[in-house]
C-alpha positions in Angstrom: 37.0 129.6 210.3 38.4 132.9 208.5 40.8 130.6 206.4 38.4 128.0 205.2 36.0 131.0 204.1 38.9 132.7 202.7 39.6 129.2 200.7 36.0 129.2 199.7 35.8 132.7 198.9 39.4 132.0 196.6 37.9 128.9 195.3 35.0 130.5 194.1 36.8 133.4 192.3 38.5 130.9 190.9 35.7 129.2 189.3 34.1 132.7 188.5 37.1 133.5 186.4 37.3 129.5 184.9 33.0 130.2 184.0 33.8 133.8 182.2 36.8 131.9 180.3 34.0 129.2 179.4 31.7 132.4 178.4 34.4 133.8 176.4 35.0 130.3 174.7 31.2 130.0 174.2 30.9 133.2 172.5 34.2 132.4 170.3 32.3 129.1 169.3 29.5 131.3 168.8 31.5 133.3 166.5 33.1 130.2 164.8 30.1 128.7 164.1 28.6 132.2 162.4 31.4 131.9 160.6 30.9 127.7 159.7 27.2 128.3 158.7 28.3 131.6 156.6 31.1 129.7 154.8 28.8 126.9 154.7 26.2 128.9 152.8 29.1 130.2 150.4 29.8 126.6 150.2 26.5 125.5 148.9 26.3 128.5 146.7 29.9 127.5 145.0 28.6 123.6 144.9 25.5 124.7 143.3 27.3 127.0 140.7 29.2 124.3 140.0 26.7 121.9 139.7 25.4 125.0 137.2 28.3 124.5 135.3 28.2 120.9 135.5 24.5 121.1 133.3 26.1 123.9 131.0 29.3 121.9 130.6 26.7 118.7 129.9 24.6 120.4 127.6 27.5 121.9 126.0 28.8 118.1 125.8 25.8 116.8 123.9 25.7 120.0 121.5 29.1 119.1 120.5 28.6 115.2 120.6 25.9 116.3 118.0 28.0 118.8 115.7 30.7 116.4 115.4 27.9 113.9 114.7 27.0 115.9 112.3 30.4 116.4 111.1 31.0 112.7 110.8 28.0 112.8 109.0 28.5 115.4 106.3 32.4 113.5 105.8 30.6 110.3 104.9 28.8 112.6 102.3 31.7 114.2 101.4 33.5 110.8 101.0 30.8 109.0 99.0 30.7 112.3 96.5 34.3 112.1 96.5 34.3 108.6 95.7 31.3 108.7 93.2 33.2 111.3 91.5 36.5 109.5 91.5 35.1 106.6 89.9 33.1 109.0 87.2 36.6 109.7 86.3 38.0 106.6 86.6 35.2 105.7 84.1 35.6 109.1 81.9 39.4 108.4 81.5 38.9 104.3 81.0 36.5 105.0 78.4 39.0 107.9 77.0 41.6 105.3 77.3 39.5 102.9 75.2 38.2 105.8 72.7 42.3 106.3 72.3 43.2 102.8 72.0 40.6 102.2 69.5 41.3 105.6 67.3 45.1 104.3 67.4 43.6 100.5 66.5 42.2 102.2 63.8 45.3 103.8 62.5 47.0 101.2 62.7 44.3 98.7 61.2 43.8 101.5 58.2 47.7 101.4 57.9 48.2 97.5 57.9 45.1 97.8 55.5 46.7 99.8 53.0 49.7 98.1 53.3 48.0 94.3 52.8 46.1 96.1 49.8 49.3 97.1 48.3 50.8 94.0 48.6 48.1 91.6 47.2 47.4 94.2 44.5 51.9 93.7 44.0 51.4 89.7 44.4 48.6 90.0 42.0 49.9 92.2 39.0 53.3 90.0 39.0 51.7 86.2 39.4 51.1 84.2 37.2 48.3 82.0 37.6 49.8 78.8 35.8 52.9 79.4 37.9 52.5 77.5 41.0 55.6 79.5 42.8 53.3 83.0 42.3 50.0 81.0 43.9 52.1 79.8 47.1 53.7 83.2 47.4 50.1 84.8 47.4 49.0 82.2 50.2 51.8 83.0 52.4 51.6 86.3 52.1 47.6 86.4 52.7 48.2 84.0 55.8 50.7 86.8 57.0 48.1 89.3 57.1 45.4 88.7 59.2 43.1 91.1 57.3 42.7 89.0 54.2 43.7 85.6 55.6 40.1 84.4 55.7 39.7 85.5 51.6 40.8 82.5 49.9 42.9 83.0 47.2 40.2 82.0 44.6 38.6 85.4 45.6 41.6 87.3 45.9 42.1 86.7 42.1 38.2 87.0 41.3 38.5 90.2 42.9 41.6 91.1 40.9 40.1 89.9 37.2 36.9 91.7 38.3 39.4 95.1 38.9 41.1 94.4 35.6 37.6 94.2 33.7 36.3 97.3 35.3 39.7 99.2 34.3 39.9 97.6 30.8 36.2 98.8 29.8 36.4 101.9 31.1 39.3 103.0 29.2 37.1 101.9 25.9 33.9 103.8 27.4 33.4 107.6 28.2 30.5 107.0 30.4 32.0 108.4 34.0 29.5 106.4 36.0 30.0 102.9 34.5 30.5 100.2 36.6 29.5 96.2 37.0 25.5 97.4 36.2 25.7 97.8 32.4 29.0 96.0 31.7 26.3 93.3 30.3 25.1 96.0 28.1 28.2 96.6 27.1 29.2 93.3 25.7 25.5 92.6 24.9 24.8 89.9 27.2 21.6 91.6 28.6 18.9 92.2 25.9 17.1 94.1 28.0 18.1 97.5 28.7 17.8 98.7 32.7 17.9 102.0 34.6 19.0 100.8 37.4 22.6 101.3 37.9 25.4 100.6 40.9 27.0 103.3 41.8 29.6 101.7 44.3 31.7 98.9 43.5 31.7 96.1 46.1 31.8 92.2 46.2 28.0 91.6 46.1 26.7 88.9 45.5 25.4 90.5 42.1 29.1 90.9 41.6 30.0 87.8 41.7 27.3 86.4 39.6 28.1 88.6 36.6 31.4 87.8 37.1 30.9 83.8 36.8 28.3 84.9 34.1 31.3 86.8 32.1 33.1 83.6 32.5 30.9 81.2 31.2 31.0 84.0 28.0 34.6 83.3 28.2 35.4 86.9 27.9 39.2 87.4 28.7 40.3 89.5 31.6 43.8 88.6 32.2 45.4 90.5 29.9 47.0 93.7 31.1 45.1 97.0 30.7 
């Protein structure tokens, strides 16, 4: 009888020191789980300051989506300006190029001028208009220079018996301004006088009838000056 009490007296001390073990485990779980819900709350804290930053970082994202929007934007601008202005001077210096090309043209037409003057005046002067060599000469040489070669050669001489008449009279006359107006006067093929006068000696048509009229009065003009 003592020993079986004794067992049950052990066996319960036994499960008295098993339930303070479980106490002692319960309040360590009680302390764990303080310590869970605690790091929990820090948890939810850090997620939501994150997720803080998240929005920040987002709103951040659009801002700068937007600048370099506008960025790309003002480049466009910048680009279209550039190129506006590149071809404005691409123009400028075409048309410079062309102003440039023309002045030397120009020259060069004023120089080939002078020297086709010179020569026809040469071929001129030294022909002889019954020799038939002298008239071919003068045709090749006008069809070599392309700023008479649609001037026949009848008008090549007109012109050059019209030069010689001018420079014959006026060597007889001491009026400075004399020209093809009163040349009729002169010779007294107009009765009536006039007071109109050409300054500028050109090939008119008025030129070229006083010259076919000075003809037809066979007045001479191909003897030298």
């Amino acid at each position: 009888m003592d020993q079986g009490v004794q067992k049950l007296l052990n066996q319960i001390s036994d499960l008295e020191s098993k339930n303070r073990l479980i106490h002692i485990q319960i309040e360590e779980l009680k302390t764990t789980e303080k310590e869970l819900q605690k790091n929990e709350k820090e948890l939810i804290l850090e997620i939501e300051n994150i997720c803080k930053q998240i929005k920040c970082m987002e709103k951040e994202e659009i801002e700068l989506n937007n600048d370099i929007s506008r960025v790309h934007l003002i480049c466009k601008n910048v680009e279209a300006t550039l190129h506006n202005e590149f071809v404005k001077v691409e123009i400028a210096a075409q048309k410079i190029n062309q102003i440039e090309y023309y002045e030397e043209k120009d020259k060069n037409i004023n120089t080939d001028l002078v020297k086709c003057d010179d020569k026809v005046k040469e071929c001129l002067i030294k022909m002889n208009t019954a020799d038939n060599n002298s008239l071919t000469m003068l045709k090749e040489m006008k069809d070599k220079n392309f700023l008479v070669s649609q001037v026949s050669v009848e008008d090549l001489c007109e012109i050059y018996e019209t030069h010689l008449l001018i420079e014959k009279i006026r060597g007889s006359n001491n009026d400075p301004y004399f020209n093809l107006a009163n040349i009729a006067n002169y010779y007294g093929l107009n009765e009536e006088k006039k007071d109109t006068k050409m300054e500028n000696f050109g090939l008119s048509e008025l030129n070229k009838i006083m010259i076919n009229h000075y003809k037809s009065k066979k007045i001479n003009v191909n003897n030298g000056i």
